[in-house]
Steps between C-alpha positions, in 0.01 A plus 500: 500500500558258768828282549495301812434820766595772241273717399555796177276755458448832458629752743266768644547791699506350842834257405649847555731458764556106407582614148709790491810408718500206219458737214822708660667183553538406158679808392630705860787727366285579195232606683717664805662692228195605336234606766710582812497937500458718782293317775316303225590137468486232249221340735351829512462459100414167496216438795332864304540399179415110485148529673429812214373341152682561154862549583810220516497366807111495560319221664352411115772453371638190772417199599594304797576204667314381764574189765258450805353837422899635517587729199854316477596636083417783291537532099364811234474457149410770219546593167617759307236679401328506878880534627463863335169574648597406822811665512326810451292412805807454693648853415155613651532321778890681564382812464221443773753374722818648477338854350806744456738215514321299237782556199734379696330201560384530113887536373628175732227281327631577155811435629385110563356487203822485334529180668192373564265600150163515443391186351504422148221472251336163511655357823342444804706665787535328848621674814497547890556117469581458884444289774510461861856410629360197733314397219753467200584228341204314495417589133288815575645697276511233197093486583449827448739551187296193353147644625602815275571333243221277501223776535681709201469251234522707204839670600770274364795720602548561893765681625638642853777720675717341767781685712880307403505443849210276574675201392236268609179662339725511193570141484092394579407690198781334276381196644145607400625575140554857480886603360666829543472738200667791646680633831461877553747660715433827681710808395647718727311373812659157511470321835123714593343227289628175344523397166166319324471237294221507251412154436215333308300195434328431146188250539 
């Protein structure tokens, strides 16, 4: 897809280090909270893990957006039953990392779960919906949300977690027709990550 010099397409292993500060952007406490143990770093997680195939945060799984050859915004989407697959792939991909410190790691992703679910039969999931800070509000992030939705055409439910705080992403996707079903608060570790809206969009 091309709109004026914006390109979306698939990302590929070599978007690597274009990609992943944007995939960390659009969640930072969440995945600070998450992946940081011992000397191992969310980064550390991230740069390993989205290059691998068959896990969350895998190159397959995004796509990006491109300006003068620039990756400039990233998004994700999956659906429940490959969200189970790859999740499996992902605890894998701890336990190679972190090794002895792996259920740690393990226990603080259920803990975001509470907040930020697995997504629900029938919907199509969007997330790592980020984009450069010199490069916002120029509709990138619309694009891509619409791209999505355009290349899905047989989900007509779409949903996505935002963090209470990001007042701004929260109002594009209300623009964009999406409406806040639920706001999950974090219990007894209030202030390491925000609350999330879950919001969705019917077609």
């Amino acid at each position: 897809m091309t709109d004026s010099k914006l390109i979306i397409r698939n990302a590929t292993p070599n978007d690597v280090t274009s990609i992943v500060p944007l995939i960390y952007s659009s969640g930072p406490k969440a995945w600070t909270f998450v992946f940081s143990e011992g000397k191992k770093t969310a980064f550390d997680f991230l740069n390993s893990s989205y290059t691998q195939r068959g896990n969350t945060v895998s190159y397959t799984n995004h796509y990006v957006a491109e300006v003068g050859g620039k990756v400039v915004g990233s998004i994700l989407s999956y659906t429940q039953p490959s969200f189970l697959a790859l999740t499996a792939g992902t605890a894998i991909r701890i336990l190679s990392l972190y090794k002895w410190h792996a259920p740690k790691v393990m226990a603080r992703g259920l803990k975001t779960e509470t907040i930020i679910q697995p997504p629900k039969s029938s919907c199509l999931y969007l997330g790592h919906i980020a984009v450069l800070e010199t490069e916002r509000n120029k509709g990138i992030a619309k694009q891509l949300i619409e791209y999505m939705i355009q290349i899905n055409p047989k989900y007509k439910t779409i949903s996505l977690d935002v963090s209470a705080e990001n007042k701004p992403a929260i109002s594009l996707y209300q623009k964009l027709g999406f409406q806040i079903k639920e706001t999950r608060n974090p219990i007894g570790w209030e202030g390491i990550i925000p609350s999330h809206h879950y919001m969705e969009k019917q077609i």
